[in-house]
C-alpha positions in Angstrom: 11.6 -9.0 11.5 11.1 -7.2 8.4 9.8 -3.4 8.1 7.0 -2.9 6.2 6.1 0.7 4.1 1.7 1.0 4.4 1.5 3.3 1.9 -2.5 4.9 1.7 -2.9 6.5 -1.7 -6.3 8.3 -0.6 -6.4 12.2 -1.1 -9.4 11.7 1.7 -8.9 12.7 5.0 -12.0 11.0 6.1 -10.8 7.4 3.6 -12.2 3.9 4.0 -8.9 3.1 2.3 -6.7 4.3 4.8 -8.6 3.1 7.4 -8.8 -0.1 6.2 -5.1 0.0 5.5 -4.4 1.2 8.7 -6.8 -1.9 10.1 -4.8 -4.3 8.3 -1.1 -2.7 10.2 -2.0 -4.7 13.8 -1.8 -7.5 11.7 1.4 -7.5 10.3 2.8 -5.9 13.9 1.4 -8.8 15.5 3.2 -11.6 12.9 6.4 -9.7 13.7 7.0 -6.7 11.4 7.9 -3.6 12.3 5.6 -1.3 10.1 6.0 2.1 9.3 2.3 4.0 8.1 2.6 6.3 5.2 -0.2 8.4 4.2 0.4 10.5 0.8 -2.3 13.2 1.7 0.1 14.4 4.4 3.0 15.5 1.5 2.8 18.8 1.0 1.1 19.5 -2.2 3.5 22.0 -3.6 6.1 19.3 -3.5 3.8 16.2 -5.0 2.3 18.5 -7.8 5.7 20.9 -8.6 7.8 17.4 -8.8 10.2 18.9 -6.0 12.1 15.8 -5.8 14.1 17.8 -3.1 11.6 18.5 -1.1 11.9 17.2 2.4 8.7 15.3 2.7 9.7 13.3 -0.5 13.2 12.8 0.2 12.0 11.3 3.9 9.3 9.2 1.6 12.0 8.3 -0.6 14.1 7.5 2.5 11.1 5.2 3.8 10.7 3.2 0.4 14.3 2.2 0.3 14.6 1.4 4.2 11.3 -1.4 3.7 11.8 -4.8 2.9 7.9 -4.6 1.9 5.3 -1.8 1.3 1.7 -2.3 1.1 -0.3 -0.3 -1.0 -3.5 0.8 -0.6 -5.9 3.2 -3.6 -9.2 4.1 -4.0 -10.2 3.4 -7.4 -11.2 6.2 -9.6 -12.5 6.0 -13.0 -10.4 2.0 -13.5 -6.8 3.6 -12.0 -5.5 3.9 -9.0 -5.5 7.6 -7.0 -3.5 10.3 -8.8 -2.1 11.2 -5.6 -0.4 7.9 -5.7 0.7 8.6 -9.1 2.4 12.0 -7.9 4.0 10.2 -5.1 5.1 7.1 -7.4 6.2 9.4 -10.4 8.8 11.2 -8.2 10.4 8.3 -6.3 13.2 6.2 -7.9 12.8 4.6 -11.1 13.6 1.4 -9.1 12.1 2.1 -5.8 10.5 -1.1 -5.3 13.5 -3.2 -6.0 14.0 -6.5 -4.6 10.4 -5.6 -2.7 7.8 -7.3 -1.6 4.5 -5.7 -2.3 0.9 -5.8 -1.6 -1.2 -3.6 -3.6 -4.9 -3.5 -2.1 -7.4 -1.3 -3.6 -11.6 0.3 -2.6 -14.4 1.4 -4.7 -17.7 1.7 -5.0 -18.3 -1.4 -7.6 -17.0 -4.3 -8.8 -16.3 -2.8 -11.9 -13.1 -1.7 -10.9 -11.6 -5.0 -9.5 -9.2 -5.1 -12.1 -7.6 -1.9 -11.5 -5.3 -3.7 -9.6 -3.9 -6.1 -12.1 -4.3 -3.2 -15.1 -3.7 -0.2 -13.7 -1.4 -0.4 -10.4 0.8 -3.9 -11.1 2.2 -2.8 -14.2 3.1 0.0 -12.3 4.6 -1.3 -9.6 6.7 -3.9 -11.7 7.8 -1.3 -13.6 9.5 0.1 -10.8 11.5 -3.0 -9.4 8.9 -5.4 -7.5 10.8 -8.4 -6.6 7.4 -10.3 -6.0 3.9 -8.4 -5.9 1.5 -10.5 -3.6 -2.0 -11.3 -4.9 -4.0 -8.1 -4.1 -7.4 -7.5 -2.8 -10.1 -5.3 -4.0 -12.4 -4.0 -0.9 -16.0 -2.7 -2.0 -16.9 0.2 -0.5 -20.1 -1.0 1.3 -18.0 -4.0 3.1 -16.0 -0.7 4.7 -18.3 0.7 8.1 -16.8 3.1 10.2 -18.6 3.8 13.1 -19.7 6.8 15.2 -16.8 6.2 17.6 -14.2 5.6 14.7 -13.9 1.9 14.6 -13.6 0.0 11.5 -15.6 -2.8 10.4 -15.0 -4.8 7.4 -18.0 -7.2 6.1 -17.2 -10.4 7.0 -15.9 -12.5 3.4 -14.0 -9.5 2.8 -12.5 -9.7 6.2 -11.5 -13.2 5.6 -10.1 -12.5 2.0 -7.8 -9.5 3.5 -6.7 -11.8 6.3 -5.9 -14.3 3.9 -3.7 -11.9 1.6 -1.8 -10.1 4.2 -1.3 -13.3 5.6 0.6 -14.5 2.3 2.3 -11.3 2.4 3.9 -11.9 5.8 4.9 -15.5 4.4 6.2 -14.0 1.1 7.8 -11.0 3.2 9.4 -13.4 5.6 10.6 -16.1 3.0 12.4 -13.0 1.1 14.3 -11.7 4.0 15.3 -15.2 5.2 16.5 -15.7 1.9 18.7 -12.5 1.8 19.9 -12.9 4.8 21.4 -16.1 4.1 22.8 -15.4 0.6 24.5 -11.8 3.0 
């Protein structure tokens, strides 16, 4: 079993993106992970913004990143990049936080014109800072995202499929990494 990080980048507390990332943890829970949610809005914003890298919430994130064997990220997209809450978060962890990780980066906005944020904006990003293997990621319009009056989450239904599939090759990738460590231990 390998523990996975969801990170949610949104600054929302009413965010398709973390409710869709917190749709797609039952997923990985049922393939066998243990997974650990993560949302960046609950740091304190005196810690994220002062760069108190002693604070306790971002020592205890820092703690989280380096006890995961994979972390999935999920951003809105604003204007191309990814959130700058997830910037503050990722600015004030470990250069190398993300070593020998694997990583899903997933991403929501309003149009298609940012489905490249992923690739130009957040992988460099997360390479930079160790990725031992970043998963093909998945960019969610925001119209494919319905929450309902009762809270539940539907996601149209090719998107659906698509997010199945990459999760899916994230468990794979996730669980061929840890076999492989745990052999060469």
């Amino acid at each position: 079993m390998a523990t996975v990080l969801s990170v949610s980048g949104s600054p929302s507390v009413n965010s398709r993106t973390a409710r869709l990332v917190r749709h797609l943890d039952p997923r990985l829970t049922a393939q066998g992970h243990e997974v650990i949610p993560l949302d960046v809005r609950t740091i304190p914003a005196e810690a994220l913004l002062g760069a108190d890298f002693r604070h306790p919430a971002i020592v205890e994130a820092t703690e989280l990143f380096a006890r995961a064997d994979g972390v999935v990220i999920g951003t809105p997209v604003y204007k191309a990049a990814y959130s700058g809450l997830l910037k503050s978060l990722l600015d004030l962890l470990p250069q190398y936080a993300l070593e020998g990780k694997t990583v899903l980066p997933l991403a929501t906005g309003g149009t298609t014109a940012h489905v490249l944020a992923i690739d130009y904006a957040l992988r460099p990003v997360l390479s930079s800072m160790g990725a031992a293997h970043i998963v093909q990621g998945w960019f969610t319009l925001d119209k494919d995202i319905v929450v309902g009056d009762d809270g539940t989450l539907t996601v149209a239904p090719g998107s659906a499929e698509a997010l199945a599939q990459v999760v899916d090759q994230f468990s794979v990738a996730l669980g061929s990494r840890t076999t492989l460590l745990a052999a060469a231990g």
